[in-house]
C-alpha positions as CSV (number, residue, x, y, z in Angstrom):
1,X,-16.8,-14.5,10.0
2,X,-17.5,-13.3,6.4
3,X,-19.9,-13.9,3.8
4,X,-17.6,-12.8,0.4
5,X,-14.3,-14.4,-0.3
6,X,-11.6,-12.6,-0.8
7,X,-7.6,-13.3,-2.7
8,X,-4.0,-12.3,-1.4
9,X,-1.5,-10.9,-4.0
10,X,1.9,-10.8,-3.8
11,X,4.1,-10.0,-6.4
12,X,8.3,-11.3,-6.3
13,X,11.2,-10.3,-8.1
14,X,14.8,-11.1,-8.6
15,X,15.6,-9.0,-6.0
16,X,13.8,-10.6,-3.9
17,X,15.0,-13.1,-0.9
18,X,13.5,-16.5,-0.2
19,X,13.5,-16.5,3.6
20,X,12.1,-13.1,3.7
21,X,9.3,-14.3,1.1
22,X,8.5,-17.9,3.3
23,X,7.9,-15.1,6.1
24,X,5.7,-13.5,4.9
25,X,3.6,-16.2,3.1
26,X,3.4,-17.8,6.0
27,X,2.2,-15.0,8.0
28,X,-0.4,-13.8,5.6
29,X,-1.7,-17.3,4.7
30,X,-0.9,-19.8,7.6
31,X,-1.2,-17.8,10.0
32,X,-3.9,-16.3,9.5
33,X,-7.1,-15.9,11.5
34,X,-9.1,-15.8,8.5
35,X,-7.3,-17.1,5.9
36,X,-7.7,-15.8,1.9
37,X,-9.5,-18.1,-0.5
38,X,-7.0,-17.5,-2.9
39,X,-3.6,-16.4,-3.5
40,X,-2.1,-14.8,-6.6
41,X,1.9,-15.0,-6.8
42,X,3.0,-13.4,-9.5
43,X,6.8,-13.2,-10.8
44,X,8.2,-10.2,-12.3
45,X,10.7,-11.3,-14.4
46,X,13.9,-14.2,-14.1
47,X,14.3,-15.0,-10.3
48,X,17.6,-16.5,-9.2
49,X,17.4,-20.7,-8.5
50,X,17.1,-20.2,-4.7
51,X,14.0,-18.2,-5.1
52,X,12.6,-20.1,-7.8
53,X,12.5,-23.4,-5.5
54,X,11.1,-21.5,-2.6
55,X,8.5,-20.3,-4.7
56,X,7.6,-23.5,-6.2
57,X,8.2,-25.2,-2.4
58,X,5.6,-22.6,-1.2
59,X,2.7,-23.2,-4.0
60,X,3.2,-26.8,-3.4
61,X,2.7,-26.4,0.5
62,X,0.1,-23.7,0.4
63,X,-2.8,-24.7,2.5
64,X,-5.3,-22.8,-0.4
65,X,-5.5,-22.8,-3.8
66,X,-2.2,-20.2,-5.6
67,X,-2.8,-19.0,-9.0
68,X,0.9,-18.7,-10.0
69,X,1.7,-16.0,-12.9
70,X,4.9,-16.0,-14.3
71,X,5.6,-13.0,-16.1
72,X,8.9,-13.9,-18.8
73,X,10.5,-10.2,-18.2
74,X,10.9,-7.9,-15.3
75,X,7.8,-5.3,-16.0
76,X,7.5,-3.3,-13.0
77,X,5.6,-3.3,-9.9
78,X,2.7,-2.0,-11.2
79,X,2.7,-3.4,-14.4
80,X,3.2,-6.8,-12.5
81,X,0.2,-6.1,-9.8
82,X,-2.4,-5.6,-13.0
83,X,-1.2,-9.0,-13.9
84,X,-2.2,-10.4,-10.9
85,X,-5.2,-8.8,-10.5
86,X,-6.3,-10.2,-13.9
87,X,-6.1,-13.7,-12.6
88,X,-8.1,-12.9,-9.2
89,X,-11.2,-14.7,-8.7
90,X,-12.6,-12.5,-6.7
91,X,-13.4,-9.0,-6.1
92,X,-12.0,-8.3,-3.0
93,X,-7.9,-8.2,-3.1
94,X,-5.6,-8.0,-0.2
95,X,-1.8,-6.1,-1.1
96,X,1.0,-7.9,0.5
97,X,4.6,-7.4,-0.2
98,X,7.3,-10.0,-0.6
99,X,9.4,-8.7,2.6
100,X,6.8,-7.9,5.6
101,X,5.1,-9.4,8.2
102,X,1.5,-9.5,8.3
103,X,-0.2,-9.6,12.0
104,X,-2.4,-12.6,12.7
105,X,-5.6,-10.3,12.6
106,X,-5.0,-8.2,10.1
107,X,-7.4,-9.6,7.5
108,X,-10.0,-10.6,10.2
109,X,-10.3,-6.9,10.6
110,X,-9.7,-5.2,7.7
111,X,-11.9,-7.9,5.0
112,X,-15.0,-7.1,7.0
113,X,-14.9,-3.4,6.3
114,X,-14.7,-4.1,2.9
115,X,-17.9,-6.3,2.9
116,X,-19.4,-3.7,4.3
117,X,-19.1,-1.0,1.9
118,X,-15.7,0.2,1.7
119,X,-13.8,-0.1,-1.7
120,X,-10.4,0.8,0.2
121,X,-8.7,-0.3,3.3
122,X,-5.6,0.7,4.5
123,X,-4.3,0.1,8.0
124,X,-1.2,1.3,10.6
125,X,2.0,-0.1,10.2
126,X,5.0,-1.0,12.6
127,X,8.7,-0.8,10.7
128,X,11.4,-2.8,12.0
129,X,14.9,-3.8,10.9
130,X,16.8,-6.7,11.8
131,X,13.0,-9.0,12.7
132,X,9.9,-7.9,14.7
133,X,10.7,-7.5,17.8
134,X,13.4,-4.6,16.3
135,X,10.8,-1.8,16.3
136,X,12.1,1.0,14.8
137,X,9.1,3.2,13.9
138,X,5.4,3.5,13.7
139,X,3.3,4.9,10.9
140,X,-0.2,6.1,12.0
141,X,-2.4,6.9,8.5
142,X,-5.1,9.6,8.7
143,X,-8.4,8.1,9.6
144,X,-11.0,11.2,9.2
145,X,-12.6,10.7,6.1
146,X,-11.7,14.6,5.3
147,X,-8.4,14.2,6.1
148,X,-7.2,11.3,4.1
149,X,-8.9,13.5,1.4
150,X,-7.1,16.6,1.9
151,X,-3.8,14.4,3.1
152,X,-3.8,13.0,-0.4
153,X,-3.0,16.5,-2.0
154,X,0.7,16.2,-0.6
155,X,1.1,12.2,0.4
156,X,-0.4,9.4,0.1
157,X,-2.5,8.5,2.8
158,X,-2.5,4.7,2.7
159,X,0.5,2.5,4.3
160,X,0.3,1.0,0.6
161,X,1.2,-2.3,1.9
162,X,-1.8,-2.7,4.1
163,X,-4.2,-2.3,1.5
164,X,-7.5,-4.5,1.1
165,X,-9.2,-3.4,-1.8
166,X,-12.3,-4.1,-4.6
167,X,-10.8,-5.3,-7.6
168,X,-13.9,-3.4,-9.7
169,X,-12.9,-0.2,-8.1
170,X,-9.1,-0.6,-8.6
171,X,-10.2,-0.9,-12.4
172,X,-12.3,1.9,-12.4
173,X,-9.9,3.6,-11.8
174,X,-8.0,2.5,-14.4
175,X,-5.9,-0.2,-12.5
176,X,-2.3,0.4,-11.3
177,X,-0.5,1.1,-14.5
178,X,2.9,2.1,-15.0
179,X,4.8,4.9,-12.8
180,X,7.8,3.3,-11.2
181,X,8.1,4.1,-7.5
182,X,4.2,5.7,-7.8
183,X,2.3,3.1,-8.9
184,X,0.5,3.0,-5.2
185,X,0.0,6.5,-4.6
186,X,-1.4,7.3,-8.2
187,X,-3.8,4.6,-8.0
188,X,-5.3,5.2,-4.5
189,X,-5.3,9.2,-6.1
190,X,-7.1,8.4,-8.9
191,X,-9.5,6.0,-6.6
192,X,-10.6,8.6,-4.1
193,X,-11.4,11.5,-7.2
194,X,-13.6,8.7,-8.7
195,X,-15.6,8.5,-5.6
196,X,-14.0,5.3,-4.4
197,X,-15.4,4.7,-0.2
198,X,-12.0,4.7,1.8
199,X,-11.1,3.8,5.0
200,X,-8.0,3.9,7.2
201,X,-7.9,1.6,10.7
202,X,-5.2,3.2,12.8
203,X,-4.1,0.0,14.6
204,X,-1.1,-1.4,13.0
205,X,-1.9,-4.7,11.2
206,X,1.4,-5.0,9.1
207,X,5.3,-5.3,10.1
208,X,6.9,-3.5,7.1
209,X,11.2,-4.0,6.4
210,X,12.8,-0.9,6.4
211,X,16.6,-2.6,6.4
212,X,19.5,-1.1,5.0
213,X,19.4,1.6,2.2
214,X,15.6,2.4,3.2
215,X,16.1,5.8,3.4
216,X,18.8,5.9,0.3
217,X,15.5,4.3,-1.4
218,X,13.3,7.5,-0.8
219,X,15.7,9.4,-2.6
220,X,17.7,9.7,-5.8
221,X,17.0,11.0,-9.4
222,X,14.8,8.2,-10.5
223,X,12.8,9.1,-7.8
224,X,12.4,12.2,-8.5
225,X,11.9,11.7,-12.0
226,X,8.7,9.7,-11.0
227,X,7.8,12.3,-8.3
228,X,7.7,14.8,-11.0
229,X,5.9,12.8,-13.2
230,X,3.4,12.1,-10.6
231,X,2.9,15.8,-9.7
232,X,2.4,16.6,-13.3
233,X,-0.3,13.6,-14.1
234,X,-2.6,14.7,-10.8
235,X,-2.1,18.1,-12.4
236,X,-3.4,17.4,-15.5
237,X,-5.9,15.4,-14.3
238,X,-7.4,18.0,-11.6
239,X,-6.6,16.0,-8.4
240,X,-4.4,19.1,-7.4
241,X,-4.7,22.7,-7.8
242,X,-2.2,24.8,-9.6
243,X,-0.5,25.8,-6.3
244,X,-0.6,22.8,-4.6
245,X,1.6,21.4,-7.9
246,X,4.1,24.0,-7.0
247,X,4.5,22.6,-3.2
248,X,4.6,19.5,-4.2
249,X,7.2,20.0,-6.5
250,X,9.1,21.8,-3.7
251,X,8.3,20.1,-0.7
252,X,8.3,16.4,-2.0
253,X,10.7,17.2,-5.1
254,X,13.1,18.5,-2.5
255,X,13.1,15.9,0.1
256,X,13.7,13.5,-2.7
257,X,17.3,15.1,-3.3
258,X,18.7,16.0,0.6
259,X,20.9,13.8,1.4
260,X,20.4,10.9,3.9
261,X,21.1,12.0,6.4
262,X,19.1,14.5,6.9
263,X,15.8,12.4,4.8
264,X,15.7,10.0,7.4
265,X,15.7,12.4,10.8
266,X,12.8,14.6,8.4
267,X,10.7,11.2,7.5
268,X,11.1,10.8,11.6
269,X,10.1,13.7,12.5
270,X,7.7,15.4,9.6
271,X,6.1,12.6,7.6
272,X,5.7,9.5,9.6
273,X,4.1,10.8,12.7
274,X,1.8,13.1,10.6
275,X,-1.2,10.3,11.7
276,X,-0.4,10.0,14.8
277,X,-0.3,14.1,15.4
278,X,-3.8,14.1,13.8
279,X,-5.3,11.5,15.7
280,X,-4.6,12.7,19.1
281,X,-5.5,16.6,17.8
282,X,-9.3,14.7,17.9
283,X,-8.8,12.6,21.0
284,X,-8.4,9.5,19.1
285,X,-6.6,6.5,20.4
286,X,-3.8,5.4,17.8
287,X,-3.6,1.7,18.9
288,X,-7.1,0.3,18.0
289,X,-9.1,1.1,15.6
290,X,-10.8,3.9,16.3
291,X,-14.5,4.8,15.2
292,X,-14.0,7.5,12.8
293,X,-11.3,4.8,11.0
294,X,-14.2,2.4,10.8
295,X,-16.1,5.2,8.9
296,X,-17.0,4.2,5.1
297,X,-16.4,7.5,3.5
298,X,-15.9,9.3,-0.1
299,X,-13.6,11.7,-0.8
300,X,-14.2,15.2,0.6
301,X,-16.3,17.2,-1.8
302,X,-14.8,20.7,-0.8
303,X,-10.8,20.1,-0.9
304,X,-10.7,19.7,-4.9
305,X,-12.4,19.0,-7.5
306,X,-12.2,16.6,-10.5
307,X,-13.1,16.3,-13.7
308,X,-12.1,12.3,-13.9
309,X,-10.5,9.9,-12.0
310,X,-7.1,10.8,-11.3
């Protein structure tokens, strides 16, 4: 089904809740079509005791080998994923995150792409609230090659927690490092200006928890402190132009500080279906993969340049 092996890393912290965390182990591992080779399970930090046993309950049960990092203090997310991907055996990496739901097929589809030739794989994603059959949105990425290019500008065009990636490209670019809240979108930034092949598959592969206080999580000072400091670091770095810093600023610097109520009808409306708008202005079907998604392609040329990985 695939020549290269490939690891699964997940990252918990004390935040955390064990019955969401045995879901989704068991959906990216046991359930799995193809299963990973390895699993990296790295703790960010002092868990509570419940957590703790189900963590040590699910490396005992795992059906393949867990490398199980244990970081003393809480470091961050990306911080914490660098740790992780330190201790990978191998060079492709698939993202999963403590709290979703990973479809049966989703690594039987998206591992093969990168063996053959992408560095970055992102997919569709389905959100729901109280389990999976409580869909309560849909999040189409941009599949074009030229568009998730030019989409990166103003968002990130990766679901980040569908991502299958190579390990030596994630650290050519310089690895996650640490920009609470950004740590996703500044690394798959910085991937694309260094050349990095990317590909989006619009079919949703992932269930992803939106829950309670999803929306008050897109908002809020510390986010846009971070928002800021992203928009000022792909500045610096040439990934956006002098003008598109000022939008960014506005548009995503804004939407950070409206209040809830109106963030979540906006995400609805303005962000989420942004793929899904895109995809059927080309006449492309949005529940399988569609061709141009299967596309190995670089970053486009024309839309701006760099003078380093950003």
């Amino acid at each position: 089904m695939r020549d290269e092996p490939f690891a699964l890393l997940m990252t918990v912290y004390g935040g955390d809740r064990e019955d969401h965390l045995r879901a989704a182990y068991a959906s990216a591992v046991h359930e799995q079509s193809l299963r990973p080779d390895q699993v990296i399970l790295v703790q960010d930090g002092p868990v509570p005791e419940e957590l703790e046993r189900g963590l040590a309950e699910l490396v005992d049960g795992s059906p393949v080998e867990v490398t199980f990092v244990r970081l003393e203090r809480n470091r961050g997310l990306g911080p914490a994923l660098d740790a992780g991907l330190q201790a990978s055996r191998h060079d492709i990496v698939a993202r999963m995150d403590a709290d979703d739901i990973a479809m049966p097929h989703r690594f039987e589809v998206q591992v093969p792409l990168v063996g053959a030739g992408a560095d970055l794989v992102g997919a569709g994603l389905l959100e729901f609230g109280t389990d999976i059959t409580d869909i309560v949105g849909r999040r189409v990425p941009p599949s074009d090659p030229e568009d998730i290019a030019r989409y990166s500008r103003l968002h990130d065009p990766f679901n980040h927690p569908t991502v299958v990636y190579r390990r030596s490209a994630v650290m050519a670019a310089g690895g996650y490092g640490d920009l609470p809240l950004m740590e996703d979108y500044w690394l798959f930034a910085r991937m694309i200006a260094n050349g990095a092949r990317v590909v989006n598959v619009a079919e949703p592969l992932v269930y992803y928890r939106v829950g309670d206080g999803a929306y008050e999580r897109r908002g809020g000072r510390d986010l846009l402190r971070s928002e800021l400091r992203l928009q000022r670091e792909m500045l610096r770095e040439g990934f956006i132009s002098q003008p598109q810093y000022l939008r960014n600023v506005v548009v995503r610097g804004g939407y950070r500080l409206v209040p809830t109520m109106i963030r979540r009808p906006v995400y609805r409306w303005v962000v989420a279906p942004y793929g899904a708008r895109r995809n059927r202005s080309r006449g492309t079907d949005t529940a399988a993969p569609s061709t141009s998604a299967q596309t190995v392609a670089g970053p486009d040329p024309t839309s701006q340049p760099s003078a380093r990985p950003s």
